[in-house]
N, CA, C and O atoms as a DFTB+ gen file, in Angstrom:
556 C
 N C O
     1  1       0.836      -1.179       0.000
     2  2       0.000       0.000       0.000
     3  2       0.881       1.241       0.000
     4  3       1.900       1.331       0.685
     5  1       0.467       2.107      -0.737
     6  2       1.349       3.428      -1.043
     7  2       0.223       4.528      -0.134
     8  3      -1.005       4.600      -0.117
     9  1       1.040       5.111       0.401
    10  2       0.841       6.413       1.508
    11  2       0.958       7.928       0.671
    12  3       1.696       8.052      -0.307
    13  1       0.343       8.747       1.065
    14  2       0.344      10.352       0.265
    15  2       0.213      11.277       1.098
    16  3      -0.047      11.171       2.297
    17  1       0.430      12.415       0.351
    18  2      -0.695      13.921       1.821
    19  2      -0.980      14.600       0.449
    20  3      -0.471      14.489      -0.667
    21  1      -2.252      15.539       1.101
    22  2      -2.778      15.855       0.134
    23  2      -2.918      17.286       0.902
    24  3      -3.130      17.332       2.113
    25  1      -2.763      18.606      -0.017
    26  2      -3.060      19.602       0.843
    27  2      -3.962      20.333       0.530
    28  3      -4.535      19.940      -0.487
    29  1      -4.490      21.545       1.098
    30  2      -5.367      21.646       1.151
    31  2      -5.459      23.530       2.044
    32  3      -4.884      23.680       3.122
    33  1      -5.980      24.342       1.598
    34  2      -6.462      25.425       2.627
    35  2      -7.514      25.765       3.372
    36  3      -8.659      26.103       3.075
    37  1      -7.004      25.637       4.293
    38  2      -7.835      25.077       5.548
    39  2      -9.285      26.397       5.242
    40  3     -10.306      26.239       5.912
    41  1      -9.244      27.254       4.522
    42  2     -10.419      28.537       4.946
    43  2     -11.297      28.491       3.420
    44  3     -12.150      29.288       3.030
    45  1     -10.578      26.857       2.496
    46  2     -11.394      27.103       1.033
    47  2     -12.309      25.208       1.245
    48  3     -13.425      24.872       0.851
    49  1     -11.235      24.361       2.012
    50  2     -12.029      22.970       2.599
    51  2     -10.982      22.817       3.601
    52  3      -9.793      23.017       3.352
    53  1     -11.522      22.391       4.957
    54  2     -10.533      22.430       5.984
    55  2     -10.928      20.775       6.431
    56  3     -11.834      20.264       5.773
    57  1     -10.445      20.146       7.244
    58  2     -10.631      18.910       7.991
    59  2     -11.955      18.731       8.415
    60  3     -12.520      17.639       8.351
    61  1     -12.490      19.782       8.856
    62  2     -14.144      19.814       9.767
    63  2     -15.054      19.752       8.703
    64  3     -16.264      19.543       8.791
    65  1     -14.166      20.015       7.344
    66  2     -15.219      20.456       5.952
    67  2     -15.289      18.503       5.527
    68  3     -16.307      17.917       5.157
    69  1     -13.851      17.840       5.740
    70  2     -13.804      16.931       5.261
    71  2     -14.853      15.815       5.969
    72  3     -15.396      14.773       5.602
    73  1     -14.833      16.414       6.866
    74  2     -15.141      15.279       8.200
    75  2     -17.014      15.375       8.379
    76  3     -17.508      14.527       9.122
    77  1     -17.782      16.189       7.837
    78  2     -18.612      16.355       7.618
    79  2     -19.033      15.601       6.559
    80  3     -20.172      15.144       6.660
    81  1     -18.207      15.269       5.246
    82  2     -18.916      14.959       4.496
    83  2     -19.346      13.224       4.586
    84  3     -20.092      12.616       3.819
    85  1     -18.640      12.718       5.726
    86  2     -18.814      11.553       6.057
    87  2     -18.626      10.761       5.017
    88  3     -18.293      11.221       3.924
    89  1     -18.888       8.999       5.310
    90  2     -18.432       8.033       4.903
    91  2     -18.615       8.670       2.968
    92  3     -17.893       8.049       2.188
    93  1     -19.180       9.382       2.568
    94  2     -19.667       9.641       1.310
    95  2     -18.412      10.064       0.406
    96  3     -18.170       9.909      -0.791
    97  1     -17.601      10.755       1.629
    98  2     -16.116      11.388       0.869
    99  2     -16.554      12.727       0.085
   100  3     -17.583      13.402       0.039
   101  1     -15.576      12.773      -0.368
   102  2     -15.206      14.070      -1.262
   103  2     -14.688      14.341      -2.125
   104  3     -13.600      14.672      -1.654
   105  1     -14.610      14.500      -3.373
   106  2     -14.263      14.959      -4.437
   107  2     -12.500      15.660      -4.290
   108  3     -12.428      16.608      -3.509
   109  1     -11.670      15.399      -4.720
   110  2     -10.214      16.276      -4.398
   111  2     -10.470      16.591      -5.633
   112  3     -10.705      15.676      -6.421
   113  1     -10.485      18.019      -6.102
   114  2     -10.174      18.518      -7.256
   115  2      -9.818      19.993      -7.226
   116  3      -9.869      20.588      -6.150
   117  1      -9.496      20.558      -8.228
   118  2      -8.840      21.547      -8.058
   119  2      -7.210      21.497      -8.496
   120  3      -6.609      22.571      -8.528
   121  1      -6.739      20.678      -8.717
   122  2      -4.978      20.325      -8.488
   123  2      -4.364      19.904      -9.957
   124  3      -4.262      18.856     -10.593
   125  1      -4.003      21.314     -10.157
   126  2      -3.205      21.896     -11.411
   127  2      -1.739      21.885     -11.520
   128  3      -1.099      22.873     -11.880
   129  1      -1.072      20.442     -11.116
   130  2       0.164      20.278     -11.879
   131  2       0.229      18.942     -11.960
   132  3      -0.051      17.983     -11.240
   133  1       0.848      19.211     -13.455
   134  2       1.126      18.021     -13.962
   135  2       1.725      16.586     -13.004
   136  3       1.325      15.426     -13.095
   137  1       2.870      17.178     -12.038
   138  2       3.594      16.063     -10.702
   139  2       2.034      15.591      -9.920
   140  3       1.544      14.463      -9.972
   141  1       1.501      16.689      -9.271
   142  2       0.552      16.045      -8.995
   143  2      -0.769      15.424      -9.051
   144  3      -1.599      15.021      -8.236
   145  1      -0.659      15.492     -10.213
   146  2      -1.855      14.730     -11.692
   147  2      -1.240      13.324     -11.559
   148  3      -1.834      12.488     -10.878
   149  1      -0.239      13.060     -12.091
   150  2       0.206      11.745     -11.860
   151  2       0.450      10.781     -10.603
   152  3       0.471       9.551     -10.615
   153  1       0.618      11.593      -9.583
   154  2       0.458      11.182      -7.861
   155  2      -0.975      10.225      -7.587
   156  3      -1.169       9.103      -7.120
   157  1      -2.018      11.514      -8.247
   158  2      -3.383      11.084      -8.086
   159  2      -3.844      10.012      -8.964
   160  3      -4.750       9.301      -8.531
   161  1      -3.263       9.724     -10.390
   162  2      -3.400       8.518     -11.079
   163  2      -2.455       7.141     -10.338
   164  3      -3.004       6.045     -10.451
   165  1      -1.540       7.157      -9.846
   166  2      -1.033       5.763      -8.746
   167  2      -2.146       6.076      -7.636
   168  3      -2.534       4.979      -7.234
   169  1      -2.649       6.835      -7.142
   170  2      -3.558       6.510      -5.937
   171  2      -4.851       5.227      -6.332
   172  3      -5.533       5.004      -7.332
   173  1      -4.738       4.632      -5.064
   174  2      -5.775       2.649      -5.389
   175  2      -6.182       3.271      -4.528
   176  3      -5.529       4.078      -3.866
   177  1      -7.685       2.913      -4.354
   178  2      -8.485       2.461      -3.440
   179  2      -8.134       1.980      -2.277
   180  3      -7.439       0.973      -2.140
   181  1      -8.762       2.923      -1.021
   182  2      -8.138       1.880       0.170
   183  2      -6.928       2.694       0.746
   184  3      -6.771       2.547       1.958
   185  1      -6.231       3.347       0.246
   186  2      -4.806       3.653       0.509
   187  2      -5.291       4.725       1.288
   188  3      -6.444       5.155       1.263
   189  1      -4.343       5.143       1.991
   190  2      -4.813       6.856       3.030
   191  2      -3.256       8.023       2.952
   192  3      -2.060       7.745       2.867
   193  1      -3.724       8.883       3.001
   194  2      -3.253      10.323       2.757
   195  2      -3.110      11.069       4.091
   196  3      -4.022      10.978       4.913
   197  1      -1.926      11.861       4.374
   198  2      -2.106      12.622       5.292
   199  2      -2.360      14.072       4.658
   200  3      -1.740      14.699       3.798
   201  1      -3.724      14.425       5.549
   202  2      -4.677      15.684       5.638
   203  2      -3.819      16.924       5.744
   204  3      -3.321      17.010       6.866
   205  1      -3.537      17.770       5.047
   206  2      -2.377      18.683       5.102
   207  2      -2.774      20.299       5.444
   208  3      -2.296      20.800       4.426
   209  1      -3.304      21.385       6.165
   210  2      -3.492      22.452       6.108
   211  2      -2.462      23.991       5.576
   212  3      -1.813      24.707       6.339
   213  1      -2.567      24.107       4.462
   214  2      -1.776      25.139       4.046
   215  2      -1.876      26.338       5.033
   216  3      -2.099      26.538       6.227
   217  1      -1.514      27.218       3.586
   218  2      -1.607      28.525       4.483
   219  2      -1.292      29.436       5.618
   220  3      -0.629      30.351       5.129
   221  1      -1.434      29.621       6.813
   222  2      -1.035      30.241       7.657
   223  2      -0.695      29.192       8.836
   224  3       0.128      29.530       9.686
   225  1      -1.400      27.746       8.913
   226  2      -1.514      26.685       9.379
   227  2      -0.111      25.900       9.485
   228  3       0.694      25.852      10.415
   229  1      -0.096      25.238       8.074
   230  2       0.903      24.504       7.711
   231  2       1.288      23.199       8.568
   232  3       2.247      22.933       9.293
   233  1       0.118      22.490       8.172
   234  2       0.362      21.234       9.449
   235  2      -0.486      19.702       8.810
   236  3      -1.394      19.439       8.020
   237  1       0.243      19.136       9.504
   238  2      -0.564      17.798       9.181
   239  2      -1.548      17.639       9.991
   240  3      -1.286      17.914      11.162
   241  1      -3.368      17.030       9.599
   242  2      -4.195      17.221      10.959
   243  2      -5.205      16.286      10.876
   244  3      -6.323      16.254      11.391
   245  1      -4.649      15.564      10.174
   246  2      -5.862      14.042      10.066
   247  2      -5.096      13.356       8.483
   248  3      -4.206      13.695       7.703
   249  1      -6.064      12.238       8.631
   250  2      -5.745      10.677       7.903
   251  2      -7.183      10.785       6.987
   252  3      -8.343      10.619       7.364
   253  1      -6.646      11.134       5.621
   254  2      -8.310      10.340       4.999
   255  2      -7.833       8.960       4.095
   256  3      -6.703       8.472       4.115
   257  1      -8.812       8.546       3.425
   258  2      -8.690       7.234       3.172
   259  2      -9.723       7.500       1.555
   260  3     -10.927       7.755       1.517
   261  1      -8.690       7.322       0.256
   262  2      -8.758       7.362      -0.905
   263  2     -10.110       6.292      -1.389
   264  3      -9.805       5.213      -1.896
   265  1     -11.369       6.592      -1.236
   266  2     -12.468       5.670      -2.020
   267  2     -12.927       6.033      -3.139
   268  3     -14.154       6.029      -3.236
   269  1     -12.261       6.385      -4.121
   270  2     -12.546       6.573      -5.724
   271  2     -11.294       6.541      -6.037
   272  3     -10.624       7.176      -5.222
   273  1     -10.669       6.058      -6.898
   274  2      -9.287       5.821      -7.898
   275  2     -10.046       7.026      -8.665
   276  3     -11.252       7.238      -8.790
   277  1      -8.596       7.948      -9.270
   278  2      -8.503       8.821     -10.354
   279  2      -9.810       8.804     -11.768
   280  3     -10.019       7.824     -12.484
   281  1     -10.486      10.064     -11.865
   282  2     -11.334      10.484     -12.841
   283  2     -10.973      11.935     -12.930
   284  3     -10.481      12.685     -12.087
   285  1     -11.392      12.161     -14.325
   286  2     -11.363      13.491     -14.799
   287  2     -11.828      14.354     -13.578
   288  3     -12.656      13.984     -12.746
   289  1     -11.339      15.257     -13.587
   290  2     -11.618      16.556     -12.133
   291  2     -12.869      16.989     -13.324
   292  3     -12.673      17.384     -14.473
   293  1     -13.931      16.813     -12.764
   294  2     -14.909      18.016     -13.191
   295  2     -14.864      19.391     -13.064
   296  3     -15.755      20.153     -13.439
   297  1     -13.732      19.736     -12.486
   298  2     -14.244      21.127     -12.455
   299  2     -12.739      21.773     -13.359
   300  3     -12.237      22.896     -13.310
   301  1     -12.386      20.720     -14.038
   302  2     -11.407      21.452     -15.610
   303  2     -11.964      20.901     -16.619
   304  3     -11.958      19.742     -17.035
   305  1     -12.702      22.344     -17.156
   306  2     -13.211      22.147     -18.391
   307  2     -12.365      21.870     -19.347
   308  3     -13.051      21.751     -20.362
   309  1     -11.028      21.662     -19.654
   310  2     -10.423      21.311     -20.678
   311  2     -10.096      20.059     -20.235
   312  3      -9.054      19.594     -20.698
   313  1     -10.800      19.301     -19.353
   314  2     -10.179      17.488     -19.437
   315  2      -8.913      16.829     -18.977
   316  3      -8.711      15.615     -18.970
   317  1      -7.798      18.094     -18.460
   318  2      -6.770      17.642     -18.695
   319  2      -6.298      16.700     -17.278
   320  3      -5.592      15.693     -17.331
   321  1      -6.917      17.346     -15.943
   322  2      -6.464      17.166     -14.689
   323  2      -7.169      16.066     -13.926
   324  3      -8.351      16.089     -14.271
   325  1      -7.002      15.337     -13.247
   326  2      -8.146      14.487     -12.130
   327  2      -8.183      14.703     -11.002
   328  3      -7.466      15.609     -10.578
   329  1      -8.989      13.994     -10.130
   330  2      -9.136      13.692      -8.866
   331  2      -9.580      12.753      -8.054
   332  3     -10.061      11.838      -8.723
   333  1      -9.629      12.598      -7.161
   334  2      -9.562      11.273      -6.516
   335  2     -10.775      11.515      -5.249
   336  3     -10.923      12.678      -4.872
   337  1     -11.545      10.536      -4.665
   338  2     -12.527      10.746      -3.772
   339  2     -12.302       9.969      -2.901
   340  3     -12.222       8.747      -3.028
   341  1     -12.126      10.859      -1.517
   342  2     -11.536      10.746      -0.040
   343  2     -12.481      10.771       0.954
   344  3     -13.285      11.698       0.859
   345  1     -12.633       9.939       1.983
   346  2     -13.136      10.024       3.296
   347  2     -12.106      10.420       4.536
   348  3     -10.889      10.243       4.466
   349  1     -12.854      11.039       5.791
   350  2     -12.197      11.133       6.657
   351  2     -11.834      10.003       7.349
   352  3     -12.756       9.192       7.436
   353  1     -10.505       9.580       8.022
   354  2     -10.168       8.230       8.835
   355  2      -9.706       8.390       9.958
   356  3      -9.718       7.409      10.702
   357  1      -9.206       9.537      10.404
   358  2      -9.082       9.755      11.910
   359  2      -8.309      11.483      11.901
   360  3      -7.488      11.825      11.049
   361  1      -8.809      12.410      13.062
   362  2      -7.907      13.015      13.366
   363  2      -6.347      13.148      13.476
   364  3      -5.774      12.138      13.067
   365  1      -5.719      13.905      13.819
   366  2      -4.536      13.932      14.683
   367  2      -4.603      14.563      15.997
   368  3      -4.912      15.751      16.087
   369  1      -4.370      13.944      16.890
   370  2      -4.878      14.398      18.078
   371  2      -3.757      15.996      18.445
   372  3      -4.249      16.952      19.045
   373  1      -2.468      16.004      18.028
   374  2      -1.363      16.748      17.911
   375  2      -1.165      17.013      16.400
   376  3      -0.640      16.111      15.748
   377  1      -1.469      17.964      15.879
   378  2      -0.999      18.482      14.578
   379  2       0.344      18.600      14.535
   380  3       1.007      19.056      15.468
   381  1       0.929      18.098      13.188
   382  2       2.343      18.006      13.064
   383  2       2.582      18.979      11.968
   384  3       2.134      18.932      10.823
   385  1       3.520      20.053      12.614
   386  2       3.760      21.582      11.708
   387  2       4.383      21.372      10.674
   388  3       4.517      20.149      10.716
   389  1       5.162      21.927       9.198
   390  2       5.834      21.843       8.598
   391  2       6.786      21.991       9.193
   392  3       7.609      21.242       8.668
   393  1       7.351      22.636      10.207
   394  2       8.347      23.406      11.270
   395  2       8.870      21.941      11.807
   396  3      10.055      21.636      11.939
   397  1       7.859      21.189      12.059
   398  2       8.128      19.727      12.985
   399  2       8.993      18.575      12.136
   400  3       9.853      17.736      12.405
   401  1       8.303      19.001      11.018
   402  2       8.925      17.918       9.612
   403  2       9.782      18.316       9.240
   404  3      10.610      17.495       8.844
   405  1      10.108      19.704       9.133
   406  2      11.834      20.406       9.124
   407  2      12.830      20.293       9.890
   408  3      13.976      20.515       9.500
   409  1      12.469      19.851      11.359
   410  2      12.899      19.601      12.219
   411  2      13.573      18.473      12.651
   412  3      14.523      18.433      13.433
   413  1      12.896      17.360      11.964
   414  2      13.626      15.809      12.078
   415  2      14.140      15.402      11.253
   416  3      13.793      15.246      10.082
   417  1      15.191      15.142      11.862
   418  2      15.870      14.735      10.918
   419  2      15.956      13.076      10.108
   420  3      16.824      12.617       9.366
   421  1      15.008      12.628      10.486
   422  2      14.636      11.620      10.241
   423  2      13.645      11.511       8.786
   424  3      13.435      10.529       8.074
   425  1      13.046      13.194       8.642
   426  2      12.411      13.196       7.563
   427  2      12.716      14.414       6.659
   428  3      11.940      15.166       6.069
   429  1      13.971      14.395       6.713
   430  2      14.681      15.526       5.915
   431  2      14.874      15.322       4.073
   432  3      15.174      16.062       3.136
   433  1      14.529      13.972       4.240
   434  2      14.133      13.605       2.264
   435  2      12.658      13.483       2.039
   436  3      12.302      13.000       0.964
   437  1      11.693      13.880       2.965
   438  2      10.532      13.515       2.808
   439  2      10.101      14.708       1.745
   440  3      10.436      15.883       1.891
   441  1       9.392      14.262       0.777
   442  2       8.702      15.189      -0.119
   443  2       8.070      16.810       0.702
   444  3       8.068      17.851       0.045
   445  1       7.820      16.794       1.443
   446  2       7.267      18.090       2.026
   447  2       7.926      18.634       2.491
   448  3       7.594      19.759       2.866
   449  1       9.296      18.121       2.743
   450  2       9.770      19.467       3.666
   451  2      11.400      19.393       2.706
   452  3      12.443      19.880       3.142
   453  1      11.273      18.659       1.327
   454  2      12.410      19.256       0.035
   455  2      10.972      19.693      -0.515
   456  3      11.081      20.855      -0.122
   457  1       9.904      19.675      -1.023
   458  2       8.996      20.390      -1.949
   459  2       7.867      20.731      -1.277
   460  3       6.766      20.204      -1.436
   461  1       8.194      21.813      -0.354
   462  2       6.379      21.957       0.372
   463  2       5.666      22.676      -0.692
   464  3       4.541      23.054      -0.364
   465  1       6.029      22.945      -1.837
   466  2       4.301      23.565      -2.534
   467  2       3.853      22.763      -3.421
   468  3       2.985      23.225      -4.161
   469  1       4.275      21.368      -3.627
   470  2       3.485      19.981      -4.003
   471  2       2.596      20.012      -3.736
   472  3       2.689      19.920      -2.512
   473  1       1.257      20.110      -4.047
   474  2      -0.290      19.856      -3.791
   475  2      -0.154      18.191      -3.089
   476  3      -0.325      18.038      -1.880
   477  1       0.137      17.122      -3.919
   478  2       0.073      16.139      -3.640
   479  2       1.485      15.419      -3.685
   480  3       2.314      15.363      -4.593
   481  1       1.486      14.996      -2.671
   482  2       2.741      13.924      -2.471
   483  2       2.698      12.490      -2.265
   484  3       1.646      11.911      -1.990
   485  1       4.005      11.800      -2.414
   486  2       3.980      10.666      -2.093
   487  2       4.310      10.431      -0.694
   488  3       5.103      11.349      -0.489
   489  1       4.202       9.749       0.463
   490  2       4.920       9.596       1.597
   491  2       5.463       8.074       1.480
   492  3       4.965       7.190       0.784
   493  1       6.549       7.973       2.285
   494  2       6.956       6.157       2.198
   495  2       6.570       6.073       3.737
   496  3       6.367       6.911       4.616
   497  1       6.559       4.669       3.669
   498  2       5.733       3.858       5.065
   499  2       6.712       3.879       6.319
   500  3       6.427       3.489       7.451
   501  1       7.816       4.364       5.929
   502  2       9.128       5.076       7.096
   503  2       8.706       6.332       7.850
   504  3       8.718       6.422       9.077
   505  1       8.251       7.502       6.821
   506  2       7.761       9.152       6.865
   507  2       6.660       8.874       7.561
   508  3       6.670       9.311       8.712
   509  1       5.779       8.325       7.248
   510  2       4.127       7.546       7.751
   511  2       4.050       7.387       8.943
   512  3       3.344       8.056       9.697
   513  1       4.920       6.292       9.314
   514  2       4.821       5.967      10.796
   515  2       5.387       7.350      11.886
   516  3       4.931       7.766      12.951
   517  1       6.562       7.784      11.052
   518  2       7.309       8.727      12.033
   519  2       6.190      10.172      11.985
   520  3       5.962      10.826      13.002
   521  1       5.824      10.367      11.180
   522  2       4.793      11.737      11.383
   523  2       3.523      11.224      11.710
   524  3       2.718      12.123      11.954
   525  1       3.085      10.119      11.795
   526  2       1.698       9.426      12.605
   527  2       2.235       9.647      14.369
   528  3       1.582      10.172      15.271
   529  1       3.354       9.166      14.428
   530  2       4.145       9.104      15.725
   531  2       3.921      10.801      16.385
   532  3       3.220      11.103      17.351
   533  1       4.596      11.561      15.685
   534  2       4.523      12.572      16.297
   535  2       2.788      13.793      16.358
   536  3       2.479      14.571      17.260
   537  1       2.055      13.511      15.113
   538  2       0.757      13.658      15.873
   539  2      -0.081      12.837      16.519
   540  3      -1.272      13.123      16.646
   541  1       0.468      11.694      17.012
   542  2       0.059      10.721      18.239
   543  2      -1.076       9.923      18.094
   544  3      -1.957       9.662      18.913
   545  1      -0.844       9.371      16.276
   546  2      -1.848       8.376      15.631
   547  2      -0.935       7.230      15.757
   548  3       0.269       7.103      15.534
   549  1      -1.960       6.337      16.231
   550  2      -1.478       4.535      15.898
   551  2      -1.777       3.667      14.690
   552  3      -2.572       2.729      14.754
   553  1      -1.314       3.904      13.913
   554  2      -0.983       3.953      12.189
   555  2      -0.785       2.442      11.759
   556  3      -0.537       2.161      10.587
């Protein structure tokens, strides 16, 4: 199983936005680059993402869980981009900052903290456990 984060601004869909929409999920669309067009085409079913808050935030703050594999994003009228449909799977009881992921050195090759303006990333199941660890999910 392959691991991701997906981000997101917390004041346009935030976690409480996600977490509302219940088991039904949500549509990820919106996400205009090519790197992370192709992120979202390897995303399977089943797999989970860490919940990412941009912006003034900048933190990891929940787990959703990928239930639609890659389709055209409806909302690009030229066809070119997709998206993927996510449920919420748990909080983070401790939000983990970008500051926190800069900080360890344990995750100093992790995609977010060499490319934090990646919309979508990959995480490996090393990064996963250690940033589940530090917002105090049992992963």
């Amino acid at each position: 199983m392959a691991y991701w984060l997906l981000k997101t601004e917390p004041d346009v869909f935030s976690w409480d936005d996600q977490v509302k929409r219940g088991a039904k999920g949500e549509p990820w669309t919106g996400v205009r680059n090519f790197t992370a067009r192709r992120y979202l085409k390897e995303m399977k079913k089943g797999e989970h993402a860490l919940f990412y808050h941009t912006g003034e935030e900048k933190q990891v703050v929940g787990i959703v869980e990928v239930i639609r594999e890659s389709y055209h994003d409806p909302t690009d009228e030229k066809g070119v981009f997709l998206a993927v449909d996510v449920k919420a799977v748990k909080p983070f009881p401790k939000p983990v900052t970008l500051a926190a992921v800069k900080a360890e050195p344990r995750l100093k090759e992790m995609a977010l903290a060499k490319y934090p303006r990646l919309s979508v990333q990959p995480v490996t199941a090393q990064e996963w456990k250690i940033v589940c660890g530090l917002g105090g999910v049992k992963d």
